[in-house]
N, C-alpha and C positions, 0 to 999 in steps of 0.2 A: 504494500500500500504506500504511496505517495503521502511522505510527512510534508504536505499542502495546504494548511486549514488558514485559508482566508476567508470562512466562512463567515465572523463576524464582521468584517473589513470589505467583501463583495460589493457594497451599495458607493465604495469611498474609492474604489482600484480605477477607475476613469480620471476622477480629480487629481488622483495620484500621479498618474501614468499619462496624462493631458499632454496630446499632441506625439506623442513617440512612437506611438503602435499606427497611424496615420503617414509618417512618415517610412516608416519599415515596408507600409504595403505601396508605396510608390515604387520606393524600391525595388523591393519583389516582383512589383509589376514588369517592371522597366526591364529586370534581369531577365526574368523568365519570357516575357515576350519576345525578346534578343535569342532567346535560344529554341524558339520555335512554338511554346505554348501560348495557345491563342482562346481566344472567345468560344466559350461551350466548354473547355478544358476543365478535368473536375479535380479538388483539391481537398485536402483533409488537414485540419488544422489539430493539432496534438498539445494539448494545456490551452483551449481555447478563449480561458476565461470569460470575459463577459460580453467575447466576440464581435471587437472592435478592428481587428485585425481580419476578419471573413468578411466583415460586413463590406469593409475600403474594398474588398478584392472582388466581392460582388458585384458591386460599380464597375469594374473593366471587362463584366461576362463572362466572370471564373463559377463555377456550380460547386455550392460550396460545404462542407461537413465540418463538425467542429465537436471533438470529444473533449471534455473536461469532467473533474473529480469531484470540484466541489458544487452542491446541490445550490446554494446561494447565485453562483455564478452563471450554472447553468439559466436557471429561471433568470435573471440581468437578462442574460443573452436574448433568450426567447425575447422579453418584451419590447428589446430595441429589435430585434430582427425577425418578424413572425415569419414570414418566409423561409428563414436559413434553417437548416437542419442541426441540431443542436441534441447533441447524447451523452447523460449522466454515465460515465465508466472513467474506470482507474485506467489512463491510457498509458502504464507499463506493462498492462497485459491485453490490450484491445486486442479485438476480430470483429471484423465487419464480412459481412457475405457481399463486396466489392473493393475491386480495386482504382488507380489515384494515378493520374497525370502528374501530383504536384503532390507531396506533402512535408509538412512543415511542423517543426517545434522549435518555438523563439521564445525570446526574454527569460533563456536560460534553462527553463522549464525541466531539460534536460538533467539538469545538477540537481535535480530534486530527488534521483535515480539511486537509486544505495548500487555501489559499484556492481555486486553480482549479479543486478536486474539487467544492466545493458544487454551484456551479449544477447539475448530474449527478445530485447527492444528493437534491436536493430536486425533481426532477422524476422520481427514482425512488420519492420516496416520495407524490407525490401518482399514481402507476401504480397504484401498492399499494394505495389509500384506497379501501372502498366506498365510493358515493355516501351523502353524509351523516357520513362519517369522517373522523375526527378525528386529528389529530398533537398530541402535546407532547414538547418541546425545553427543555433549557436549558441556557444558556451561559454562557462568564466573557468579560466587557466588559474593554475596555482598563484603564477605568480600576480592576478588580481586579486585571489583570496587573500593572498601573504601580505601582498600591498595594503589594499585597503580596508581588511577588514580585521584584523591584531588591534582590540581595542582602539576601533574609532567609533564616532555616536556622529548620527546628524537627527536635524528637526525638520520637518514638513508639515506646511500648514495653509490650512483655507479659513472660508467661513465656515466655522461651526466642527471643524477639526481640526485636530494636532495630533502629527504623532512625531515620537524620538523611537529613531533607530538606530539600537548597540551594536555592534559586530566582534565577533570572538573567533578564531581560528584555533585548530586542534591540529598540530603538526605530526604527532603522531597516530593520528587516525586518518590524515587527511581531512577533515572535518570543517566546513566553518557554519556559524551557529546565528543570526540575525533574531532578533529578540527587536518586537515590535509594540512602543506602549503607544496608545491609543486613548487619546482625550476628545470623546463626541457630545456635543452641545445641542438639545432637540428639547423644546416646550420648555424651556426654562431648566430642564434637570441636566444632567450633569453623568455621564455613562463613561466610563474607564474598564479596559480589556486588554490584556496581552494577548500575541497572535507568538510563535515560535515558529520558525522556517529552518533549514537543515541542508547547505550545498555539499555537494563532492564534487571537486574541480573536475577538471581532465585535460590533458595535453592533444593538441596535433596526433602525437603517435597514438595515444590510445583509441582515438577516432579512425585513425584508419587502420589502427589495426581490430576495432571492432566492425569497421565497413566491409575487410577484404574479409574475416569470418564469418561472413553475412551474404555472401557474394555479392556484395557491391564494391565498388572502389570510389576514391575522392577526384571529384570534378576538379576542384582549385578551394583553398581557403580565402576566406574575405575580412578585410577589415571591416566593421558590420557597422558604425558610425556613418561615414564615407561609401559603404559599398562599392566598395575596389577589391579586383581581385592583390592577393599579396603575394611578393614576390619572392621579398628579403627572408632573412629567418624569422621563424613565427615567434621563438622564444622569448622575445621581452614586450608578446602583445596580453592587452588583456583581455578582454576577451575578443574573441575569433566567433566570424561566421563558417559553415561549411557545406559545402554539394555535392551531394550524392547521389551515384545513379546504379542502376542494377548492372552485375556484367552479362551480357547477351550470351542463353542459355542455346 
């Protein structure tokens, strides 16, 4: 099971997240168009959240699916996007009776993975792939967990929220631990909640070496800010986008 529970924080992840996941699906648009997926092309969005991210890609004629864990998020979704298809599952173990032109797990989603579940993941999602179909992923590397998250704290805030987020690293388990306090203001009361999240980095190598066990292999890695592909060594990025395609059976 995915340690996921933004189930009391679901209604705040847009204010949160305002404008990011907007610009990701330009992006994606942009890329994947380039590389031959066009209009009708069907896509599967994996940690779909509250499917802000399917909804942008719907707009360019992508037919669109979007799996997520948490039950809060799901229903978000539905009421912005009655249309989109939208399905309550723990997508470290999905099956769907279809397959995907396009699928995708962004904003890390990935790291939320306790390391033994990959291999599983990633040979579920080359299942999924039509022939000629594409994945992209992206993930946070070691050294953005070691970076910035070893005892640093920030604040985020709107009208009528606040939250402080701690970050803690565990170098001997690989671990890092984000501890989210949560100050909501509604009818004059006053509502406080912690949410606890839980990443496992991964490196470049372990990505493709969990693709090519998967029979897929790595398109190109991307700086995922920017949307370029990278050239140089990957090791002092932090995180990395990546593409994946099945190899022709």
């Amino acid at each position: 099971m995915i340690d996921k529970n933004y189930s009391l924080s679901a209604k705040f992840y847009d204010k949160l997240h305002a404008g990011e996941v907007e610009i990701l699906a330009e992006s994606l648009t942009k890329y994947f168009f380039d590389l031959g997926i066009s209009e009708g092309s069907t896509i599967l969005d994996l940690g779909s959240g509250t499917g802000t991210l399917l909804g942008q890609l719907s707009n360019h004629g992508l037919c669109g699916t979007g799996i997520e864990v948490v039950p809060e998020m799901v229903k978000e979704a539905k009421r912005k996007y009655p249309s989109l298809n939208f399905i309550l599952m723990d997508f470290c173990c999905f099956e769907l009776d279809q397959k995907f032109d396009v699928i995708l797990c962004t904003n890390d989603s990935i790291n939320n993975l306790e390391p033994d579940a990959r291999g599983d993941f990633f040979t579920r999602i080359e299942k999924h792939l039509n022939p000629g179909g594409k994945c992209y992923i992206d993930f946070d590397t070691e050294t953005d967990i070691t970076s910035f998250w070893q005892d640093q704290k920030s604040v985020n805030e709107g009208q009528g929220w606040k939250i402080t987020r701690s970050n803690f690293y565990d170098q001997q388990r690989c671990l890092g631990t984000e501890v989210h306090d949560w100050v909501v203001s509604k009818n004059g009361k006053t509502h406080e909640f912690t949410e606890v999240h839980k990443l496992y980095p991964l490196s470049p190598s372990d990505v493709s070496e969990l693709a090519n066990n998967a029979a897929m292999r790595v398109v190109n890695f991307i700086e995922p800010t920017k949307f370029r592909m990278v050239d140089e060594s990957l090791d002092s990025y932090l995180r990395l986008g990546c593409v994946l395609m099945a190899n022709v059976k």
